[in-house]
Backbone as a printed PyTorch tensor [residue, N CA C, xyz], in Angstrom:
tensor([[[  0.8440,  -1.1890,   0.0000],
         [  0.0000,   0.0000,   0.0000],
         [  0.8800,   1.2390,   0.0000]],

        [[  0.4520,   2.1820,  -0.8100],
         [  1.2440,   3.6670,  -0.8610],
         [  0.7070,   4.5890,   0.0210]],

        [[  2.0240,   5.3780,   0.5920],
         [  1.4120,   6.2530,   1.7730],
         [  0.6350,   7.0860,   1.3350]],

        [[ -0.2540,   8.1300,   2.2400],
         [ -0.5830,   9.4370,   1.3870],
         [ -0.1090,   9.9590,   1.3480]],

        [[  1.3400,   9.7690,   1.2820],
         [  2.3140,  11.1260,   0.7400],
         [  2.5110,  11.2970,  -0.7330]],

        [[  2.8300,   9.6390,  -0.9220],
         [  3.2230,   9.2200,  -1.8900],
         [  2.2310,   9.0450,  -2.9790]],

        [[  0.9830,   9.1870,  -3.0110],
         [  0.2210,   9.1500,  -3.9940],
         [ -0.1330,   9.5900,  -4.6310]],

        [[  0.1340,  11.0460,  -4.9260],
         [  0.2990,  12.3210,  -5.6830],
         [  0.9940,  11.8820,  -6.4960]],

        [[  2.4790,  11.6060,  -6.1670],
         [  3.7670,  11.4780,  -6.9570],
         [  3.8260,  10.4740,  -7.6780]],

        [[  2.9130,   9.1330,  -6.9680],
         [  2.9340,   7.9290,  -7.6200],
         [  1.6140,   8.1590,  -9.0570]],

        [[  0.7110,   8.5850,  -8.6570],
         [ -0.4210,   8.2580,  -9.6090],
         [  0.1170,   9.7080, -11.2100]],

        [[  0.6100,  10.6450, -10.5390],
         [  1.7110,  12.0160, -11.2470],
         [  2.4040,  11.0220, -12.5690]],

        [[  3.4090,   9.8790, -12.2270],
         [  3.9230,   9.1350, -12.6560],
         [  3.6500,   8.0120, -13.5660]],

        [[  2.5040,   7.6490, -12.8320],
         [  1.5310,   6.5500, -13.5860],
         [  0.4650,   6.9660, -15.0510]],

        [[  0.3590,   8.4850, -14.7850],
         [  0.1050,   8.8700, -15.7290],
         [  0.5480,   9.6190, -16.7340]],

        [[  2.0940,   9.8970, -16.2590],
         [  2.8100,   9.9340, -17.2680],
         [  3.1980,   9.1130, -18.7350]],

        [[  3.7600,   7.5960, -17.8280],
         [  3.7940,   6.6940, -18.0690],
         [  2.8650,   6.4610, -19.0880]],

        [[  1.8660,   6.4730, -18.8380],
         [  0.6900,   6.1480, -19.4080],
         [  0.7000,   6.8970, -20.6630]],

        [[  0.7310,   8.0520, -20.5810],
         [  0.5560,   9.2450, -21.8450],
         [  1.9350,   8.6760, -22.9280]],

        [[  3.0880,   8.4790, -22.0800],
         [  4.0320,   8.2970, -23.4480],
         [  4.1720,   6.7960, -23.8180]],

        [[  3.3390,   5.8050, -23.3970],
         [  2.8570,   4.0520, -23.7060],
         [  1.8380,   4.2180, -24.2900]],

        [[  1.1420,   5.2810, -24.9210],
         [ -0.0120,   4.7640, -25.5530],
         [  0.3540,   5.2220, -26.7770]],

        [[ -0.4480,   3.9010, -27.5160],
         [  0.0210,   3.9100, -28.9910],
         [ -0.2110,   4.9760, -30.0570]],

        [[  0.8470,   5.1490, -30.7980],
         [  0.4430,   6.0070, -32.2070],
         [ -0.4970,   6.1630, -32.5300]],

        [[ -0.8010,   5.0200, -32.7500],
         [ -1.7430,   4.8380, -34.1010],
         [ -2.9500,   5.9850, -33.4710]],

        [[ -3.2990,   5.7060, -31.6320],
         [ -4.3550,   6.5850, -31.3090],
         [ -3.9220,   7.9790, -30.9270]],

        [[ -2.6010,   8.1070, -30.3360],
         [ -2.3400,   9.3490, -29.9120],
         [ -0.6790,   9.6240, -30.8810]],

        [[ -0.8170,  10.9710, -31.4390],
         [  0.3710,  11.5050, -31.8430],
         [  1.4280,  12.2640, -30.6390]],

        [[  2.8120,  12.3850, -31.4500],
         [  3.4560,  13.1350, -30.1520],
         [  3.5410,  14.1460, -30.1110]],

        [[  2.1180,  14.6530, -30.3710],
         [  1.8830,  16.4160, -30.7270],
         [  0.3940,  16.2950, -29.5300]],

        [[  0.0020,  15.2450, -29.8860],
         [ -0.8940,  14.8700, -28.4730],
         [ -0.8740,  14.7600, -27.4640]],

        [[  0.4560,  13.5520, -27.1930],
         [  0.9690,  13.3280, -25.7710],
         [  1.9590,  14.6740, -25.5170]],

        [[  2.0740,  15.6470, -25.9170],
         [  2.7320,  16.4680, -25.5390],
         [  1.6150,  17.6080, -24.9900]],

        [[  0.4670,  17.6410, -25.3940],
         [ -0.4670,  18.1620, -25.0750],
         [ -1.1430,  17.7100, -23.7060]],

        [[ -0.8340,  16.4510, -23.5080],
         [ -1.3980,  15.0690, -22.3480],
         [ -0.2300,  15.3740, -21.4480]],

        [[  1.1490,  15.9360, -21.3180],
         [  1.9290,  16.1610, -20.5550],
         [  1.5630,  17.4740, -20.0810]],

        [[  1.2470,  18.3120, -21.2750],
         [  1.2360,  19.5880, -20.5040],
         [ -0.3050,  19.4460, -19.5420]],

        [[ -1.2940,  18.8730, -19.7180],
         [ -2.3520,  18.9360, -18.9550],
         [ -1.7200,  18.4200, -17.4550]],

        [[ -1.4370,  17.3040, -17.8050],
         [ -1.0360,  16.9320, -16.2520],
         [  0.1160,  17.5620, -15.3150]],

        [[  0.5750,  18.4800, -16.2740],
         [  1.7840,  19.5570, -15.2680],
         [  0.8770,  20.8680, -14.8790]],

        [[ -0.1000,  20.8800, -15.5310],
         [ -0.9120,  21.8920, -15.1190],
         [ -2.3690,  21.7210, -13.8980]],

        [[ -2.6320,  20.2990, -14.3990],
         [ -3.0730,  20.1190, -13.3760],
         [ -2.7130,  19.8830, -11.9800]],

        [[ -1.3910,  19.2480, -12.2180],
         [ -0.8240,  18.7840, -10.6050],
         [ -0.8480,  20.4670, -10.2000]],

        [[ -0.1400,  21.3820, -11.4090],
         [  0.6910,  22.3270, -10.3520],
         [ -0.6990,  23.3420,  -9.6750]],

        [[ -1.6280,  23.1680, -10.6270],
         [ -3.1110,  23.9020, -10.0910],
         [ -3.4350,  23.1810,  -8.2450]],

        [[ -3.5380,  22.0930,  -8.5110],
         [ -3.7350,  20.7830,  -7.7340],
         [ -2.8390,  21.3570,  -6.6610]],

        [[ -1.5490,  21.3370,  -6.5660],
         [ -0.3690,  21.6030,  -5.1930],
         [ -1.3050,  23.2550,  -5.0760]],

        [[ -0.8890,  24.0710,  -5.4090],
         [ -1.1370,  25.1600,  -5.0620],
         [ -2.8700,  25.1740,  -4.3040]],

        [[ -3.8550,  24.8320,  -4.9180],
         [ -5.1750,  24.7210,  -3.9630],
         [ -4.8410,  24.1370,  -2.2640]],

        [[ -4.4200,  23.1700,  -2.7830],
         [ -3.6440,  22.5300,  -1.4060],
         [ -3.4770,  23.4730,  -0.4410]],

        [[ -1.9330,  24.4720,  -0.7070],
         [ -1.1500,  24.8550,  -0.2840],
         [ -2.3600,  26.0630,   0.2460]],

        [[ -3.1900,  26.5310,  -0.6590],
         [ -3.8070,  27.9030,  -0.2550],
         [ -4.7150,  27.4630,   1.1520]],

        [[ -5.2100,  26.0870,   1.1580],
         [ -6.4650,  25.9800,   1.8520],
         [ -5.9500,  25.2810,   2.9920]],

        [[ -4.7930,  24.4360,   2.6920],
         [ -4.7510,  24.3560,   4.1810],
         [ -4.1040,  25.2810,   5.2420]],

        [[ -3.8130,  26.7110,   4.2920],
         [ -3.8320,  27.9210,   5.7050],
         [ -4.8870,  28.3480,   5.8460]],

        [[ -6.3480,  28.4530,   5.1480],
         [ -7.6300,  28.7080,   5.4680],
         [ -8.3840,  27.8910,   6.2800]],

        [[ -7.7030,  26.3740,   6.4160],
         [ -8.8980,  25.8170,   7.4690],
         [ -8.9400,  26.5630,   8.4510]],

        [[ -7.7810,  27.0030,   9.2490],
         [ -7.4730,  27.7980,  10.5870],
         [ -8.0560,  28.8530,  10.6210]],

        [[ -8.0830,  29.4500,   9.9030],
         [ -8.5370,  31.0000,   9.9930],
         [-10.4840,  31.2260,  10.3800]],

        [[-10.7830,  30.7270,   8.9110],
         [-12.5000,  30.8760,   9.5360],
         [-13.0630,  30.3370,   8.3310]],

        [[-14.5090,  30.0550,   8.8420],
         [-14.7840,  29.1300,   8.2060],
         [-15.8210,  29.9810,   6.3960]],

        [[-15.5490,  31.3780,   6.9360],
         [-16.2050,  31.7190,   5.1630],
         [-14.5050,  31.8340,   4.2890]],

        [[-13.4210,  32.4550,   4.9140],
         [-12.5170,  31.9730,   4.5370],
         [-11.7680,  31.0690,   3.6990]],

        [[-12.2490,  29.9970,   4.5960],
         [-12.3070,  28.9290,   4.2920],
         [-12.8810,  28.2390,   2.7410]],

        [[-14.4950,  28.3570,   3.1390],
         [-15.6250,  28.1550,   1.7350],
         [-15.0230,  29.0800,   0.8260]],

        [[-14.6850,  30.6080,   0.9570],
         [-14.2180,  31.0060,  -0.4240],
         [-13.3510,  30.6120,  -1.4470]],

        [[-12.0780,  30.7100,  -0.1570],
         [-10.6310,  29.3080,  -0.9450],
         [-11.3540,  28.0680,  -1.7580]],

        [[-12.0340,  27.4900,  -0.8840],
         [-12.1730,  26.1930,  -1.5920],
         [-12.8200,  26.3530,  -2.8770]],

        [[-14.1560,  27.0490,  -2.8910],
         [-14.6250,  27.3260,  -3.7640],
         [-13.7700,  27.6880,  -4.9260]],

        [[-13.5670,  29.0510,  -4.7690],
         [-12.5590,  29.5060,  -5.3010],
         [-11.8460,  28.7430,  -6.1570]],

        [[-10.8830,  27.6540,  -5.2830],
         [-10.1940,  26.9520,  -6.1400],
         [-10.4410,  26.0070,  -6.8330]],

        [[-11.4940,  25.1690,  -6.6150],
         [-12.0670,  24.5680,  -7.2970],
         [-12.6870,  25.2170,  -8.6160]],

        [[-13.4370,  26.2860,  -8.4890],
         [-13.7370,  27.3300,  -9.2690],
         [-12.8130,  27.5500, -10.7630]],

        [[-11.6280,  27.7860, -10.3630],
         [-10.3870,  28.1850, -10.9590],
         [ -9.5380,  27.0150, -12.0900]],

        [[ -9.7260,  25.7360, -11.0220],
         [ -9.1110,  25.2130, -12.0600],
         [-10.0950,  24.3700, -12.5100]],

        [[-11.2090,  24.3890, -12.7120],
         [-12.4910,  24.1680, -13.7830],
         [-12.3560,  24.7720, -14.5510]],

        [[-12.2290,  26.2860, -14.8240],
         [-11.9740,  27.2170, -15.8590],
         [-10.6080,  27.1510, -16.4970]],

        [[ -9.1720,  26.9000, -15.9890],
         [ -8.3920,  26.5180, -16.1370],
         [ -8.3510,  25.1350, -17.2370]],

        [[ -9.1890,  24.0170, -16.8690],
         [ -9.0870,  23.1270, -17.2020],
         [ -9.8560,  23.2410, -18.8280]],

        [[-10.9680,  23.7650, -18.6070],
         [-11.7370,  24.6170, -20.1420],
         [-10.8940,  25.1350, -20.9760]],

        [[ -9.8500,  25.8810, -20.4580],
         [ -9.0520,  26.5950, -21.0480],
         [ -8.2210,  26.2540, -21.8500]],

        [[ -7.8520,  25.2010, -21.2220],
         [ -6.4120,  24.3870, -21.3760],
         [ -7.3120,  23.8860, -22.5000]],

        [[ -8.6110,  22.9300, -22.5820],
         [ -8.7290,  21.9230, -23.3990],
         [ -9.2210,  23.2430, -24.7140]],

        [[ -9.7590,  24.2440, -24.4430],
         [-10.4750,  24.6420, -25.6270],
         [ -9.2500,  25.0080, -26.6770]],

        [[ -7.5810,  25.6830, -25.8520],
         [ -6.6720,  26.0440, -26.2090],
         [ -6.1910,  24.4920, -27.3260]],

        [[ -6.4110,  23.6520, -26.6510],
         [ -6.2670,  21.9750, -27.6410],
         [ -6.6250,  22.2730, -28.5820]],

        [[ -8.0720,  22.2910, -28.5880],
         [ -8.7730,  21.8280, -29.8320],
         [ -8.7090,  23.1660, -30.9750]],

        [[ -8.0510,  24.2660, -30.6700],
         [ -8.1290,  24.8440, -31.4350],
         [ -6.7090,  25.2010, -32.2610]],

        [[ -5.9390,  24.8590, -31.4140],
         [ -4.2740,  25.0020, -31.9270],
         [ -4.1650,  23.4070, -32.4650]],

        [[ -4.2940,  22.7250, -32.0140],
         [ -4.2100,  21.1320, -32.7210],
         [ -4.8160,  20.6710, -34.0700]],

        [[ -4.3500,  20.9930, -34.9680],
         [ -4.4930,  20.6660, -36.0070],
         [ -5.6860,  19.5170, -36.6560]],

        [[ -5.6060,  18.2210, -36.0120],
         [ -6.9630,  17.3230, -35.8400],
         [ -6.9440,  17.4010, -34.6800]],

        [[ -8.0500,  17.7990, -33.8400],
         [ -8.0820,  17.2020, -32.1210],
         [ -8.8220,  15.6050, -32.3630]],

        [[ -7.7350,  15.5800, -31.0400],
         [ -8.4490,  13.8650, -31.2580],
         [ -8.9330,  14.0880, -29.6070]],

        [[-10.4410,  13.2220, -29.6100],
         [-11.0750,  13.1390, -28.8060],
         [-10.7800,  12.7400, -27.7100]],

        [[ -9.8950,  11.5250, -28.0130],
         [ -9.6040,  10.4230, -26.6190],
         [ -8.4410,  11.2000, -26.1330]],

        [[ -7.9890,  12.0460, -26.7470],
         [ -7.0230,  13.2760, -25.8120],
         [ -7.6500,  14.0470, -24.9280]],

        [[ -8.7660,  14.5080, -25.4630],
         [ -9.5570,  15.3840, -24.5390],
         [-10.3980,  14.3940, -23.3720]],

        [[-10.7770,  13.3800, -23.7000],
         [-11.0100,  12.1550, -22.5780],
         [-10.3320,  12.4340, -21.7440]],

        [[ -8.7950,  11.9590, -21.9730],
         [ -7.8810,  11.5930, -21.4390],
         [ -7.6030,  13.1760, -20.6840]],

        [[ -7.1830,  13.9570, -20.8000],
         [ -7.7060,  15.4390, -20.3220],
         [ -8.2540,  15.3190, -19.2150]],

        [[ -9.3650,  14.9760, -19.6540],
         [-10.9980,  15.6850, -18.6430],
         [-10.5280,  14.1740, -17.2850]],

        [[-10.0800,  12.8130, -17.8160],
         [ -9.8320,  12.2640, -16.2630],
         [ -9.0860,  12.5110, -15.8350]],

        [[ -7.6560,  12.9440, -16.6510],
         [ -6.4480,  13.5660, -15.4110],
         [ -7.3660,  14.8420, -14.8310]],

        [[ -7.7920,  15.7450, -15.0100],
         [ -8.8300,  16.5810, -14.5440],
         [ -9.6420,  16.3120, -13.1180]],

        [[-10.1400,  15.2380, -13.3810],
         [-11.2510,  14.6040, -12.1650],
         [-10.2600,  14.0230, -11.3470]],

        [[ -8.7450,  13.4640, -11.5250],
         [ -8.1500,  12.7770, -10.8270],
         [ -7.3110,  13.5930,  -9.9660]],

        [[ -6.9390,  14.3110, -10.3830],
         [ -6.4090,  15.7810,  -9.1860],
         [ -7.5240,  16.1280,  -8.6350]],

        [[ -8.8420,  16.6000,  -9.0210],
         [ -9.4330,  17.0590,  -8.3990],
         [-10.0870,  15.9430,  -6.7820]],

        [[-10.2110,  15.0700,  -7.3580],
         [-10.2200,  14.0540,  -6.1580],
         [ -9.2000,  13.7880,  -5.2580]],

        [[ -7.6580,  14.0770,  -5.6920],
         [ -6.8740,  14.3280,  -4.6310],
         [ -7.0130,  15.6770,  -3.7790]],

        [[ -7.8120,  16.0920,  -4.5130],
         [ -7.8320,  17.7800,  -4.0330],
         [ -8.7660,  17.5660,  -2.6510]],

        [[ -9.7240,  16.7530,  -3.1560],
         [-11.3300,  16.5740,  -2.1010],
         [-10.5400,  15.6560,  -1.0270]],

        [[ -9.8650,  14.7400,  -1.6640],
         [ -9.4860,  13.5860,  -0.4980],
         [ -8.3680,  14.6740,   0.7070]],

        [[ -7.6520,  15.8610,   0.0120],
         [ -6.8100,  16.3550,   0.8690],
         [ -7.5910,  17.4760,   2.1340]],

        [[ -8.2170,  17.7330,   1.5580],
         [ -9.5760,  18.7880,   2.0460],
         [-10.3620,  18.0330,   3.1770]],

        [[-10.8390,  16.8750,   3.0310],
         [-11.5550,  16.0330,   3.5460],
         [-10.7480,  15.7510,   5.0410]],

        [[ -9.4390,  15.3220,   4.5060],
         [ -8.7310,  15.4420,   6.0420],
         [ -7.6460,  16.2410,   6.5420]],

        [[ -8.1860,  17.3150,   6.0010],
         [ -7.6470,  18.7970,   6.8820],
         [ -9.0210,  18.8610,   7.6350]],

        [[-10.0220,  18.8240,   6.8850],
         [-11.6450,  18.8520,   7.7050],
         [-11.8310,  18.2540,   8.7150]],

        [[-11.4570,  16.5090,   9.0310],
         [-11.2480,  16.1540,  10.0410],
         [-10.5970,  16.3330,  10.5790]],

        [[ -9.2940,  16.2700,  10.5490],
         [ -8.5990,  16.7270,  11.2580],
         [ -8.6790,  18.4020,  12.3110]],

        [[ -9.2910,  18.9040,  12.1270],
         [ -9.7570,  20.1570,  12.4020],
         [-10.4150,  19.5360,  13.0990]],

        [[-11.6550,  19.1850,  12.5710],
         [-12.7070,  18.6300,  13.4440],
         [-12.4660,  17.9190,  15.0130]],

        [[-11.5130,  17.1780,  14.9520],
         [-11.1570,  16.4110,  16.0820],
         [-10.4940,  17.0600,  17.2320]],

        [[ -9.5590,  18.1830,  16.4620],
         [ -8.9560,  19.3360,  17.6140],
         [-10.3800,  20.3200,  18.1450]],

        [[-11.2340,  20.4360,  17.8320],
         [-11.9210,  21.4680,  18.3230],
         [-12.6370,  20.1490,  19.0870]],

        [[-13.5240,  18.9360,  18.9340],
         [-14.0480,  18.1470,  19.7840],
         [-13.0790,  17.8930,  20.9300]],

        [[-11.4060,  17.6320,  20.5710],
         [-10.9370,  17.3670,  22.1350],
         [-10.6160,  18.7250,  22.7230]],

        [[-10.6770,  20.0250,  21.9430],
         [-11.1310,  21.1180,  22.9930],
         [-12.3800,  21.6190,  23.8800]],

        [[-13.4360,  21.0480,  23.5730],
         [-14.5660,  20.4500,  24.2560],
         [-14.2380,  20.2300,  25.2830]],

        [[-13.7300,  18.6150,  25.0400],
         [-13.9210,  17.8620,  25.8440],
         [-12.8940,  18.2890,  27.3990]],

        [[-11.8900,  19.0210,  27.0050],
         [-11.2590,  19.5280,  27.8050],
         [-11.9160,  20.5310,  28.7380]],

        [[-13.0160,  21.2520,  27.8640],
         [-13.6860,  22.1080,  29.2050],
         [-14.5250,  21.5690,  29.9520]],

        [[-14.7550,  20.5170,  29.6260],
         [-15.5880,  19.9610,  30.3680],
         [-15.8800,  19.3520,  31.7360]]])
């Protein structure tokens, strides 16, 4: 089993991998170069949400909802961007690029929720054993 440290970097990798193993015949290397740049853009969108929100859990909680929002917000539009910038500079767009796109897309963004999720608990549990302390 991979830590959660390591699963950013590992799945980062795996889909690298992936982008420069898939065949010609379906993807060109005018494609997978397009499939690299998505996933450097997504991770680096991806680290930075991170980085913004877990100094907002602390602070307060509209704070908080704006960041997240926010960033989520951002690299949805980001991600539009990126693909509409594809299909219009790419000479044939090929579809299963933009597939392939839109799940590296959902797959940061789920590291994004899974990282969020336990800054949330984690929060959560310090303010219940401050409770419990006044008690």
């Amino acid at each position: 089993m991979i830590s959660k440290k390591m699963q950013l970097p590992f799945v980062t990798a795996l889909l690298i991998a992936i982008a420069l193993i898939l065949p010609n015949s379906r993807f060109a290397w005018n494609d997978k170069y397009w499939i690299l740049g998505a996933i450097l853009v997504f991770l680096l969108n991806t680290l930075f949400a991170m980085r913004k929100i877990s100094g907002a859990v602390n602070v307060s909680q509209s704070k908080f909802n704006a960041i997240y929002f926010g960033s989520m917000g951002l690299k949805m539009i980001f991600a539009l961007i990126f693909i509409v910038i594809y299909l219009n500079i790419s000479t044939i767009p090929n579809k299963f690029a933009v597939v392939f796109m839109l799940i590296t897309y959902f797959i940061y963004t789920g590291f994004e929720i899974q990282f969020i999720l336990s800054k949330l608990r984690t929060n959560s549990e310090k303010d219940k054993n401050g409770d419990d302390a006044r008690k």
